[in-house]
N, C-alpha and C positions, 0 to 999 in steps of 0.2 A: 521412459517416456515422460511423465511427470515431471520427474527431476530437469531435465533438457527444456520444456516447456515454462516452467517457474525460473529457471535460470535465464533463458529466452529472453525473459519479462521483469529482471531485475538489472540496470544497466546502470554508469555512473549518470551522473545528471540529468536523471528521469527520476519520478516518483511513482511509484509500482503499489496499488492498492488491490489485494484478491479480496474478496466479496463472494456473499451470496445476496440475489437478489432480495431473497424473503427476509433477509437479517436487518431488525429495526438499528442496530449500529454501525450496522454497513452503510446503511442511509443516513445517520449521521455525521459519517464519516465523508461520505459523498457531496454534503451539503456542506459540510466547513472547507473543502479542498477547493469545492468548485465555485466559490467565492473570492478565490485568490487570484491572480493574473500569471497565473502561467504563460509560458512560452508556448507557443502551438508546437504540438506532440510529447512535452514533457510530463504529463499527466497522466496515467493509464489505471482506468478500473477493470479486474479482470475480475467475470465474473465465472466462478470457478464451477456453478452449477451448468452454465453453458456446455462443459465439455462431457466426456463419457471415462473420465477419472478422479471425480471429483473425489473419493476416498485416498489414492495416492496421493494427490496434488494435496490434500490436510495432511497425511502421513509425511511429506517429504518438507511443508514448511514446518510440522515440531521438528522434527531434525536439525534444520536452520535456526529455530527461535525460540523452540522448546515449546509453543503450544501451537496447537494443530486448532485453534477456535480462529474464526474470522472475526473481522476486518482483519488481517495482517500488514500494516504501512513500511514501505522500501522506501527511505529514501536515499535516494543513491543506491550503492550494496549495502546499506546497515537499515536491518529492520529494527523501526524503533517503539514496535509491539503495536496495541489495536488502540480503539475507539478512546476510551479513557486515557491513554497516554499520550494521543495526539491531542485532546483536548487541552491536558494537560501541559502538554510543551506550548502549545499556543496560547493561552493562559500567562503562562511565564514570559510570553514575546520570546522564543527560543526557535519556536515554528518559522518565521518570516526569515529568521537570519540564518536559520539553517539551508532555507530553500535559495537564499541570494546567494551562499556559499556557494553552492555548488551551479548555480547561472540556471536555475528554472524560472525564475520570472521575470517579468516584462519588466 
């Protein structure tokens, strides 16, 4: 179920954010994305305490990324780890050319 659900929500040219609402870097993560110009639908915050597996859905992204901690950032199929490492790509100007890569924004 998890698995099928996370996989659901990881697609090529969409950006797939799991979150917990209570997490202060989940909101930072939320406010740097949603600053950008996405495409409409290419943005997705899932928040992972919404559902009633939030323990599998952590257990089945370390599998995929090796840490079960949120924010987890998809972009596209490759996660490129949480809060600090998207700040840090963006930082670099790595963020905006990775996102035009694949046709997420306007």
């Amino acid at each position: 179920m998890a698995q099928a659900f996370v996989n659901s929500k990881i697609q090529p040219g969409k950006v797939a954010v799991f979150i917990k609402s209570t997490c202060p870097y989940c909101r930072k993560t939320q406010e740097l994305l949603s600053q950008l110009p996405f495409k409409q639908g290419l943005l997705e915050f899932v928040d992972i305490t919404a559902t009633s597996n939030t323990s599998e859905i952590q257990d089945y992204l370390e599998q995929l990324t090796g840490a079960r901690t949120v924010p987890r950032v998809f972009i596209g199929q490759e996660c490129i780890g949480g809060c600090t490492d998207l700040v840090n790509m963006h930082e670099r100007g790595e963020l905006l050319t990775r996102l035009m890569q694949i046709g997420a924004l306007q």
